[in-house]
C-alpha positions as CSV (number, residue, x, y, z in Angstrom):
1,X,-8.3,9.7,150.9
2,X,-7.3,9.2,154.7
3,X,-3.8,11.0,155.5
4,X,-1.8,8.2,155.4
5,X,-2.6,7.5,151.9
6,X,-1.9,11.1,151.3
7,X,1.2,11.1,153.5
8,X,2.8,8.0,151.5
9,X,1.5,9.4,148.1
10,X,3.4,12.9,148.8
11,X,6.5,11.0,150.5
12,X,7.0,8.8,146.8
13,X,6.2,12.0,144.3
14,X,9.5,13.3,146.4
15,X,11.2,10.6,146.2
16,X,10.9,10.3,142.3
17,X,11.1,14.0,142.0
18,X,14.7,13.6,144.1
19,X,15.0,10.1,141.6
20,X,15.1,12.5,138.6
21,X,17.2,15.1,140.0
22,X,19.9,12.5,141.3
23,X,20.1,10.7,137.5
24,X,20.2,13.9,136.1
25,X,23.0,15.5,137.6
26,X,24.4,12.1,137.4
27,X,24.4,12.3,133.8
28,X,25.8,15.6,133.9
29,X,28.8,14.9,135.8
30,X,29.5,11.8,133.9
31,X,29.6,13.7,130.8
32,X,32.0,16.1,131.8
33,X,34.8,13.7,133.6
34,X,34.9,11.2,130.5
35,X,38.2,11.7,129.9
36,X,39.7,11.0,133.1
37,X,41.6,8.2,133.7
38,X,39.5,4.8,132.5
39,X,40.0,3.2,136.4
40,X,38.7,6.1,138.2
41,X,36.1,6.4,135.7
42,X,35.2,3.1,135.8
43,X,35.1,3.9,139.8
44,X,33.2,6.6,139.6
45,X,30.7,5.8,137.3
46,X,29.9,2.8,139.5
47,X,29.5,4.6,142.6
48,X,27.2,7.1,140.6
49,X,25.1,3.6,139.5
50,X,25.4,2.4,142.8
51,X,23.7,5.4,144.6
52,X,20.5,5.3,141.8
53,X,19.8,1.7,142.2
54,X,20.2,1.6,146.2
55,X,18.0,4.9,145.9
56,X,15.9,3.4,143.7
57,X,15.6,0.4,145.5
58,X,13.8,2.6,149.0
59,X,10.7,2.5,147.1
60,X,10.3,-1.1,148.1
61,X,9.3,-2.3,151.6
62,X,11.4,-5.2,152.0
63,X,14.5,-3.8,151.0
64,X,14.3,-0.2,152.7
65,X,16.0,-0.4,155.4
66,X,19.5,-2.0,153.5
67,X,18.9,0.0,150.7
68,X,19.0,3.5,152.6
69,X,22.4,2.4,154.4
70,X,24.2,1.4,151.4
71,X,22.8,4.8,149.2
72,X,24.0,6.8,151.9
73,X,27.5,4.4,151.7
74,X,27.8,5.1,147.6
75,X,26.6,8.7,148.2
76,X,29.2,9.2,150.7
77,X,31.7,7.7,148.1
78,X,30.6,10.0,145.7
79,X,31.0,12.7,147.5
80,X,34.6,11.6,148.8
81,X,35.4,10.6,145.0
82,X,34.1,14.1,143.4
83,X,35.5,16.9,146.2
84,X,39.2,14.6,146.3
85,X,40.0,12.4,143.3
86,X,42.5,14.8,141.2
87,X,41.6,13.5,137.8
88,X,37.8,14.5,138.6
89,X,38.8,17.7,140.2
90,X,40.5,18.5,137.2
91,X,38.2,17.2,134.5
92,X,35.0,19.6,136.8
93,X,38.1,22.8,136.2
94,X,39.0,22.0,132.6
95,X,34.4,22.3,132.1
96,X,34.4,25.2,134.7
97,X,37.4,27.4,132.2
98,X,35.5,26.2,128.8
99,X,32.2,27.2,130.1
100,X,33.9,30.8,130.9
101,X,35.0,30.5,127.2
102,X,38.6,30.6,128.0
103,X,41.2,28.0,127.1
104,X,42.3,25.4,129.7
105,X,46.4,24.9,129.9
106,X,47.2,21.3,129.9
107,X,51.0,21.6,130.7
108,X,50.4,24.2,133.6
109,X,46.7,22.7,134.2
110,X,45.3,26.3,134.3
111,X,42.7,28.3,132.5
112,X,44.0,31.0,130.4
113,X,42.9,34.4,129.3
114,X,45.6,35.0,127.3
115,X,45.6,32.0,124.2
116,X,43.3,31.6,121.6
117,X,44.1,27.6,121.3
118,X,46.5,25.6,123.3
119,X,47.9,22.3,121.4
120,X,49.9,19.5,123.1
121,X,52.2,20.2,119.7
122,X,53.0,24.1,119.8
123,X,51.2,24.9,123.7
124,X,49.8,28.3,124.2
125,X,49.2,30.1,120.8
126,X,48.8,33.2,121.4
127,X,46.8,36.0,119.6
């Protein structure tokens, strides 16, 4: 094999490896905002399928060059949508408090230490 060959084979097993990663995480953080709000989900989800198509989409010669400019668009979007949109801010806090095995507050929109359960009926039961 001449380096080229080499270069371009090395260049795509990255590419896929970052291919995987992307839809994984992907997955991931679909999973947890599911219950946020159906438009910004609908949003988001779209920007997420955007940005795996467009990346997707760089393997091929003849659409590189467009495809790069509008992954890096979506990405950006993504980005913009996951560190500033309140209803996935809050959806990526309500996982972070379960995951810490404490109970998340939906009236105060808090994690709490100090309930065993909290209900939209009765709130905060306490131990």
């Amino acid at each position: 094999m001449n380096r080229q060959s080499l270069l371009l084979r090395l260049i795509t097993t990255i590419k896929l490896i970052i291919l995987f990663l992307m839809i994984s995480w992907f997955g991931m953080d679909w999973s947890i905002v599911q219950p946020a709000a159906s438009t910004i989900l609908y949003t988001y989800e779209l920007v997420m399928f955007a940005s795996v198509i467009f990346f997707f989409a760089t393997f091929f010669s003849k659409t590189r060059k467009v495809a790069y400019v509008l992954f890096i668009i979506s990405f950006i979007a993504y980005l913009v949508m996951y560190n500033f949109s309140n209803e996935i801010i809050i959806q990526h806090k309500i996982d972070a408090c379960l995951d810490q095995g404490l109970v998340w507050d939906g009236d105060e929109l808090k994690c709490r230490e100090d309930c065993w359960r909290w209900s939209v009926e009765k709130g905060c039961e306490k131990k």
